[in-house]
Every structure is written in C-alpha cells, then in structure tokens.
N, C-alpha and C positions, 0 to 999 in steps of 0.2 A: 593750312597745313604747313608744317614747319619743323625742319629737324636742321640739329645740327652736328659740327663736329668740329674741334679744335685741338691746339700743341702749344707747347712752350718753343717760343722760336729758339733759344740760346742753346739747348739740350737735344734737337728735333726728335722729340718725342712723343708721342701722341697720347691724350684720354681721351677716353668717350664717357660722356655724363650722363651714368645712368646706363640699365642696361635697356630702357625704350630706346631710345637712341642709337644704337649699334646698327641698325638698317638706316640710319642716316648718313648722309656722304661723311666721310674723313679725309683729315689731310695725311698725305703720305711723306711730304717731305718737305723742305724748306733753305734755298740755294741765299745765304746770307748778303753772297758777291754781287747778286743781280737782284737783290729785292723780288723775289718771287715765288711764290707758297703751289705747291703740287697737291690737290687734290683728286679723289677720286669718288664718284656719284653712288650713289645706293643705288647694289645689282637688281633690287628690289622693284624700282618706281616705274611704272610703264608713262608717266608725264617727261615730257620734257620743261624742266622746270629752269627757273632764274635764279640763281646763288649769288647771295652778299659776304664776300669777306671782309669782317671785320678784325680790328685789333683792341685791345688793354692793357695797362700795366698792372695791372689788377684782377686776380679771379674774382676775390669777395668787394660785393657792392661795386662793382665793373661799372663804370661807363663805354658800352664798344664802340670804336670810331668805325663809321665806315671806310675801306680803300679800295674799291673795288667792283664790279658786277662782272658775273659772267651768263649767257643767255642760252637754252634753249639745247640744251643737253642734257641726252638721257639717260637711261641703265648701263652703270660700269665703266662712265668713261673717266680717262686721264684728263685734268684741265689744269692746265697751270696760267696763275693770273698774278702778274704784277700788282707789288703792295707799297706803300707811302711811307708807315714807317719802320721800326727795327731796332736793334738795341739787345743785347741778354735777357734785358727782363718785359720786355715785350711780347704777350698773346697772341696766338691766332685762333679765330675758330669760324667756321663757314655753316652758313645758313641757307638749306633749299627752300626758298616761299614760293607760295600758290594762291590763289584766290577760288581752286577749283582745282578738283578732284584726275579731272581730264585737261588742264593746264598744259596748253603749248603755244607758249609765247605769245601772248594774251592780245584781243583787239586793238588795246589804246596800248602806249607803252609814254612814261612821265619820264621827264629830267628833270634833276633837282639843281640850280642854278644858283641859290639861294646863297653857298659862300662866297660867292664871286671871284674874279679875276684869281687869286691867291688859294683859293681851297687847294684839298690835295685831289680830291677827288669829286664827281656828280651821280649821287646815288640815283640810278635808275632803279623803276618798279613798274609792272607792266599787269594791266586790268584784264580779266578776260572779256567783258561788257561795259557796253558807254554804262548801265546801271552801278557799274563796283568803280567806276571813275568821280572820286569824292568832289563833292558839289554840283556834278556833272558839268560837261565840257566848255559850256561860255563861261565859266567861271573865269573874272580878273586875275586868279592865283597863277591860270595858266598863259597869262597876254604878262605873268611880270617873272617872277620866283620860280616857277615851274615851264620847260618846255612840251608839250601836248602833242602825239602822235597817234594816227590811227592804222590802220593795217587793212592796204589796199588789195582785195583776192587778185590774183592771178588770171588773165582772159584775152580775149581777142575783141576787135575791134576797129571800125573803120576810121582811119584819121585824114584831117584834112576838112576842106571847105564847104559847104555845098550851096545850089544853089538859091536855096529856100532859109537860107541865114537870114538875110536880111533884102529889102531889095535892092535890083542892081546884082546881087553877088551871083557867081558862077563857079561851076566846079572847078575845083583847082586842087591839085596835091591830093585825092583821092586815094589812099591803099592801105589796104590790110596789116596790121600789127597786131602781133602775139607777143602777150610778155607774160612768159614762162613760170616766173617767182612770183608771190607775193611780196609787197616791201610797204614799209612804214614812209607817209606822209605825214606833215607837220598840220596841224587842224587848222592852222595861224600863220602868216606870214611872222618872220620872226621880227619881235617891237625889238622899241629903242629899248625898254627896261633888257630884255633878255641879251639885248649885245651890249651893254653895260657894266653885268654882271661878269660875264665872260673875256669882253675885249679891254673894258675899263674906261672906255669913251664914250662919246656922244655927238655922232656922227651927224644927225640928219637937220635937214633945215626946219621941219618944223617940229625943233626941240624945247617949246617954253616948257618950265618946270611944271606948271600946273597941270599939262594934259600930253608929255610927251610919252610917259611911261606906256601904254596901252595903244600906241601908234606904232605902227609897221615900223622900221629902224628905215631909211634911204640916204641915198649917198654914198653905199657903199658898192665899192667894184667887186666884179669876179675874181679879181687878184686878192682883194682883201678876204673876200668869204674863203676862198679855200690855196691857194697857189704864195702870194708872200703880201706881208700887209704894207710893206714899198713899193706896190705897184709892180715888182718885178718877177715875171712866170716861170715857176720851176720846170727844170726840160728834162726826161721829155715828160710830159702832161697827158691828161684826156684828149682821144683814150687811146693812146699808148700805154699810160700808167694810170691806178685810182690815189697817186699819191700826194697829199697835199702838205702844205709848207706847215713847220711845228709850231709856229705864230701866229696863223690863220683862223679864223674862226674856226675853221672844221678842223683844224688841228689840234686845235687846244679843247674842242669838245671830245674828238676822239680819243686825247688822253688821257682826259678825266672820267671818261665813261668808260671806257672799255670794250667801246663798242666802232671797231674799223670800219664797219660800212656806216656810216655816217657820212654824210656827203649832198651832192646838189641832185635833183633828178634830171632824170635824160628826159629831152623833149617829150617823149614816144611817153614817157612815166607821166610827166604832168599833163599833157591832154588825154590822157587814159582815166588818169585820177580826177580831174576835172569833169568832162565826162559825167562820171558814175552812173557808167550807162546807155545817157542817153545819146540822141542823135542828132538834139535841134542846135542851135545858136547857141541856148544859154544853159547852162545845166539844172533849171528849174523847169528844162523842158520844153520852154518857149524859145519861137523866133520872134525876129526884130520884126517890129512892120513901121519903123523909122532908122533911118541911119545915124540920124545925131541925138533928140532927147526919146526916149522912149519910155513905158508906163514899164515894161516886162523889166528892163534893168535897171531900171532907180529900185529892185524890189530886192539883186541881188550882190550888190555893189555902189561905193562910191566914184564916181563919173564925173563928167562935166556939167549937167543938168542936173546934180542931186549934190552939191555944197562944191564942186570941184571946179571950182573957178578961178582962173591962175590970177584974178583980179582981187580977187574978195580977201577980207584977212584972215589970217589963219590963228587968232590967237585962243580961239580956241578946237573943240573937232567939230563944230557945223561946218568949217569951210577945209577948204586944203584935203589933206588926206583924214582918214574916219577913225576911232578908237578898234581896235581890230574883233572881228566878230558882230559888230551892228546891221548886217544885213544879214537876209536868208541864207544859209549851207546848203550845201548840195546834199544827195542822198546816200552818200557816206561820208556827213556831216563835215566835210572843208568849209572852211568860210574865205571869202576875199579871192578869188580865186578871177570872178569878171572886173576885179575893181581894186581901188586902192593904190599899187605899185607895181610895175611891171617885174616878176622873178625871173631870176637869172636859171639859165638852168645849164648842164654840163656841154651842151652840143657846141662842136663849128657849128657854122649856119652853111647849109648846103642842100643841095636839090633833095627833095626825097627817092626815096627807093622804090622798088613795086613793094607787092608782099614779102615782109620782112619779121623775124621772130629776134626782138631784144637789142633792140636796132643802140647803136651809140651814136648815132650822125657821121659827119663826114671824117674822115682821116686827119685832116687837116683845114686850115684856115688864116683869117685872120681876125673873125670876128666873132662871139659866141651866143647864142641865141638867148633870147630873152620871151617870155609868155604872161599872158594874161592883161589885165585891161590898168588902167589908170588914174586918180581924181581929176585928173585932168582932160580925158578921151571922149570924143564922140561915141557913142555906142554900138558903131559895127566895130570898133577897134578894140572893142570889149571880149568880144566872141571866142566860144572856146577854141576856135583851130586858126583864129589871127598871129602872127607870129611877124618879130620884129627880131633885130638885131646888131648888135653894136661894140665896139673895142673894149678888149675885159678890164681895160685899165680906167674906162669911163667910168665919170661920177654924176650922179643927179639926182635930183630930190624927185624923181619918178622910179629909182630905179631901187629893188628890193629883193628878198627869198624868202624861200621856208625851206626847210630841213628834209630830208629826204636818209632811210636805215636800211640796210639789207638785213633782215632777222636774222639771229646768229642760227638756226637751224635749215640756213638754205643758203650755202657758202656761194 
C-alpha cells in the first residue's frame, strides 16, 4: 500500500497526483530556515503507517532521494520531519508504505547503512513478519549494509539468578519486572561492517580483512557507542537524560534515521529479551549441568570450549569471537545473546529492586553494566541473568552492543 503526496519546496505549494491520491497524506507546508517539511497523514487510514520523505529536482523521470522517515502515526496527524536538501528547485513529496493492510509498525524494522559515514540520511523500512524480511533474518546483508531489528512484546517476568542454573548456583537477585512498552532489539550484536559504515573505523582486535566484516565490532566503550567518541560523558546522562553525544554511534544513527529512541537497552530490556520467555540458564531453555565446557551452550553461543580460546589464532572465525548469527536464536529469533561479546547496556550497576515496572537501574554510579556471555567465558558466565560490570570508558576485545528502538507509536 502506498500513497503519496508532494510540493515545490521554493513556492510552498502543494499538488496532489492524481485524484486517487487525494486520501493520501499531503504536505502542508515547508519552513526553508530550518530544513523541515510539515505534513499531514490521511484522515482516512485506520494503520499506523511509516512515511518516507523523499526529494528531486525533477518531476519528469525523477530520481527521489530519500531524507528522512517518520514512524508509526496515524489518521490526521501533523508531523514535521527534518530534510537534507533544499534549494528553489527542489521537490518534496511523502510516501505512506505498508506491507499490510493492518500495518502498525511492523515486527522487524531494517536500517539502511549502506551510504556510510557521509550519507544524509538511513532509510528505515519496517516488515510486519520475519516472512516479508527479504532473505529472511540470518542473511549476511544484515551482519554488513543493513541493521536488523525485531519488536520485543511487552510483559512481566522474573529476573535474576536461580538456583538450577547451573551447579553450585543460588538464588540471587530474584524479582519481578514489568516493562510496560514494546521496543525494538537488534537481531545481532552490531559487526565491525555496521560501525564502519557509520563511525568510519575499525575498532576491534579481530579486524583481518577477510573475515572482520560479519564479526561483532569490540573495543568499543560506553562513551563511544552513545555519550562522546573521546572517551568523555555528557552530563548530566542516563538516566537523568536519554541524551547522547552528536558524534556517538547513537547519535549519528539517530540523525540519520529519525528515529530518537535509538539507544542502548536497560538491563531489565536485555534479560527480558534474552529470556523470550523462558526461565532456565540458557534461553534454549536448557540449564548448565557443567560450569566451564558444556554440550547445552556450545549449541547457542561462542565460549571458551566452542573456538574461544584466548590462545588459539584468530585469523580466521573458528577461533576468537564467531561471524554473528552462527549459533541457535532464541525464540524471538536474537542471536549472540550467551556468547560472543559482552553488551553494554544503559544501567549504573547497582543492587536490584523488589518488584519494579520499567526499571532504569541505579540513579547513579561509576560504572555501567555490561550482559551476556563471551568467546572467551566458562559457561555459567554465559547465563541469561549473569551480569558484570565496568568503567564506560573501558575498552576490550570482549566488550560489544546491539541496538536497542523505542517504536515511534509508544513515546
């Protein structure tokens, strides 16, 4: 489904092409001083759809550029979205797509990465099903060119240790979290290729050229992914503010996408999404009946028993950390989640709470907590509610993320 609606920027005048089109969104106006195009959504559509604005200097035989996305807004609203470029003789015109009729801001949602460092913009496009996500989701396109997101429901859940993890283990940190939204996880821990694209380096130790593209990116700090790429943290920070520095990874995704909730997840978010679901050790449902090599998690992750040996060479991905995606997903399909790199994720690191609804950890700190397992870890240190943590300004070739979206329909 797909309608659209466009203006001569220099005139702010609007046509609509076609009178099928007239129930499609239009732009209403066009601010030249600040770069940004005013449209309004067809009173019509009971979807909450994703709109592309694009631009041309050309109506006939147009090539559009994209500048923009906007998400997950429905009948009759006002949305004004910042655009790239401008000029008298430069077009606008905005397009609502769908892949479904009942379209609200679809399961998986892509990033386009693909111009790198320099583009103006990263066209997002959001699936309603892993079946409408072209190649479907272990596709290479999305470990290089494309970033891969799925859309975590909303629910409750017990977080924390227990004592049939592994043996030896004991309850610890037991209690109740509800998180209220749905939000977007990254399928992938983000590779070297995707922060290459983006950041325009090549951060991590095991970067040979033959096989770094499709490997986790590591090396990089909490300060770099989101706060300032010098090592030094904007004040005041999480979670005080969700605001992150305009040179950070997350800064420079959020302005090329258009999409603010872009960001790292809260602890509470990544053992939820880890999880999915279940309640054992591993989120294939199994506990450990070893602590260091075990048969359950060489099945969903790389470790220290399964090529992760801080001895062996790494020059290609049998040893060191794995090409992202080679092991089992959980069962709303994350990969890498017991293995690989440890993610950073938004929290101080601090005692937990009782029951809690949408927790963001502690007020303060000094150090931010990090999750999931390692190519280098014993196997209880794998587990979904093991939790480490360390100075945001550290750097190591253990230490990595994924991507973490607030859907624009749940502010």
């Amino acid at each position: 489904m797909t309608r659209t609606g466009w203006r001569l920027a220099a005139t702010v005048t609007l046509a609509v092409a076609g009178a099928a089109k007239a129930a499609g969104p239009a732009i209403t106006s066009f601010i030249p001083s600040e770069k940004r195009v005013v449209f309004k959504t067809s009173e019509a559509t009971t979807a909450r759809h994703t709109f592309r604005i694009e631009a041309s200097t050309s109506l006939v035989a147009a090539a559009w550029t994209v500048q923009a996305t906007a998400c997950g807004f429905g009948a009759a609203a006002s949305v004004t979205s910042p655009v790239t470029a401008g000029g008298p003789a430069t077009f606008y015109r905005v397009v609502a797509t769908s892949n479904a009729t009942a379209f609200v801001d679809g399961a998986y949602l892509s990033i386009d990465l693909s111009g790198g460092k320099d583009a103006n913009s990263y066209p997002v496009t959001h699936y309603f099903s892993l079946a409408d996500v072209p190649g479907g989701a272990n596709s290479d396109i999305y470990k290089t060119s494309l970033l891969l997101m799925r859309r975590i429901p909303k629910g409750t859940f017990t977080m924390g240790t227990r004592s049939t993890d592994y043996p030896g283990a004991f309850d610890a940190g037991l209690h109740q979290v509800t998180l209220t939204k749905d939000f977007y996880l990254g399928v992938f821990e983000v590779t070297q290729r995707q922060w290459e694209l983006v950041m325009g380096s090549r951060p991590s130790y095991f970067n040979n050229a033959a096989y770094y593209a499709t490997r986790p990116v590591e090396q990089v700090s909490y300060f770099m992914i989101r706060e300032h790429t010098n090592n030094s943290a904007i004040s005041p920070n999480w979670p005080e503010t969700t605001a992150v520095h305009a040179d950070s990874f997350m800064g420079r995704l959020r302005s090329k996408t258009g999409l603010p909730g872009l960001d790292l997840p809260t602890e509470s978010q990544w053992e939820y999404a880890c999880r999915a679901g279940t309640t054992a050790a591993l989120n294939s449902g199994n506990n450990l009946t070893n602590t260091a090599g075990d048969a359950f998690m060489a099945e969903v992750g790389r470790y220290a028993f399964n090529g992760g040996s801080e001895s062996s060479p790494a020059s290609t991905t049998a040893f060191g950390s794995a090409a992202a995606g080679t092991y089992l997903p959980n069962a709303w399909g994350l990969y890498d989640m017991h293995g690989n790199v440890k993610e950073w994720c938004l929290d101080w690191y601090g005692s937990y709470p009782g029951a809690v609804s949408d927790p963001k950890g502690a007020s303060s700190g000094s150090t931010r907590v990090c999750r999931g397992g390692r190519w280098v870890f014993h196997a209880y240190i794998c587990t979904s509610s093991y939790r480490l943590y360390f100075d945001p300004g550290s750097i190591s070739r253990y230490f990595g993320f994924r991507v973490y979206c607030s859907p624009a329909d749940q502010p």
